[in-house]
C-alpha angles and dihedrals in degrees: 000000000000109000091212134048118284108226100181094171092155086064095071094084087060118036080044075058092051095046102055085055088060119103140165094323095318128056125244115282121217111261120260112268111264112253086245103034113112091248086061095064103039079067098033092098086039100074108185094359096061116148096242088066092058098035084054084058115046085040086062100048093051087059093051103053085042093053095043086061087048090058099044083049091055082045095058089233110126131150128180096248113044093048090059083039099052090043086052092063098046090052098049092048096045082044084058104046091040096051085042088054092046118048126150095260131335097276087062098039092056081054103055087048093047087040086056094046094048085055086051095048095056087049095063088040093063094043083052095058091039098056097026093239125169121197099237124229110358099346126133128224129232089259091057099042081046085058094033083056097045093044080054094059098044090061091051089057089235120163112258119298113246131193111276110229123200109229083045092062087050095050095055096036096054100067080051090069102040095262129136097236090210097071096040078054095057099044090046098047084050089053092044088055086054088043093053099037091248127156116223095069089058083057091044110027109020130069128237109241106166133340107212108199112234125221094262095056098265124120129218127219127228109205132187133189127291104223095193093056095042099052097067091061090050092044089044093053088041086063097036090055097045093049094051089055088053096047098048093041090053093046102032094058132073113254 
């Protein structure tokens, strides 16, 4: 844990976001896309694998890493990995919703839906093999919703679907909300190094507070958060999150 006071003023905005989202034990979902709203019929030829479904959710999650480093800041329990690593989350998800939101016309937005299913779907596949699980009754597996998505998009004439990557998604959301995506780069790829134990972020984005040699002659090293480093990611997921509710609001509902 940090050996100095955390002081993480830049994280009001956001946690004051998050909390507004917070209901009765579960937060505030999204509402549902009006029947005639332009986001309805983007998904109106999609049937299960419409893009709402997707944007709701990844809408929810973000909250909810953002609101679990809100707690553990109201806890006083802070440490220099798992802040950059929390944030992480909530940017990736409101990236996603946003670029899902966003895309250059209908036909590529429905791609990019279909595109994030079809990632979904492999995923469950693989859980599948690797457990031995069989949907029961009618059920289909991940292999057959994978073929179901790609057979959709072969009737909508849509150009072939490709794997989403993450840094990718942040990298197109972020211009969308007004953001450089070089430097949202830059603070994700940071977060994604805490989230992953690796080196290099404790050298660029952490401060030194003590080294306590070890018995075989190492030191280790007590770290502490860099709050200059760490604001721009909090600043970067505030915006992302205010410019998704913007941009749903503005296509889910009639005009």
């Amino acid at each position: 844990m940090s050996t100095q006071a955390f002081r993480g003023a830049y994280l009001l905005p956001l946690f004051h976001a998050v909390e507004q989202a917070r209901g009765d034990g579960a937060y505030r979902q999204l509402p549902a896309p009006d029947p005639a709203s332009s986001l309805a019929t983007d998904d109106a030829p999609l049937g299960p694998y419409a893009a709402a479904h997707l944007i709701r959710a990844s809408y929810t999650a973000g909250l909810a890493h953002t609101d679990a480093l809100r707690r553990l800041t109201a806890a006083g329990e802070v440490d220099p990995t798992s802040t950059w690593t929390l944030l992480r989350g909530a940017l990736e998800n409101f990236a996603t919703a946003l670029w899902l939101l966003d895309g250059p016309g209908r036909a590529e937005r429905r791609r990019r839906a279909l595109s994030l299913w079809h990632e979904d779907m492999r995923n469950r596949q693989q859980h599948e093999t690797d457990t031995g699980h069989q949907p029961s009754g009618d059920g289909m597996s991940g292999a057959q919703r994978r073929a179901e998505i790609r057979g959709i998009a072969d009737r909508l004439g849509l150009p072939p679907l490709t794997r989403p990557g993450t840094h990718q998604i942040v990298l197109a959301a972020a211009p969308t909300a007004g953001l450089t995506a070089l430097k949202v780069g830059a603070a994700w790829r940071a977060a994604s190094g805490f989230a992953h134990g690796r080196y290099w972020p404790n050298l660029r984005a952490s401060q030194p507070r003590a080294a306590i040699p070890g018995a075989d002659g190492v030191h280790t090293v007590a770290l502490v958060i860099d709050e200059d480093h760490h604001r721009p990611l909090a600043v970067y997921c505030h915006t992302m999150l205010d410019r998704l509710q913007e941009h749903y609001d503005a296509r889910a509902r009639a005009r």
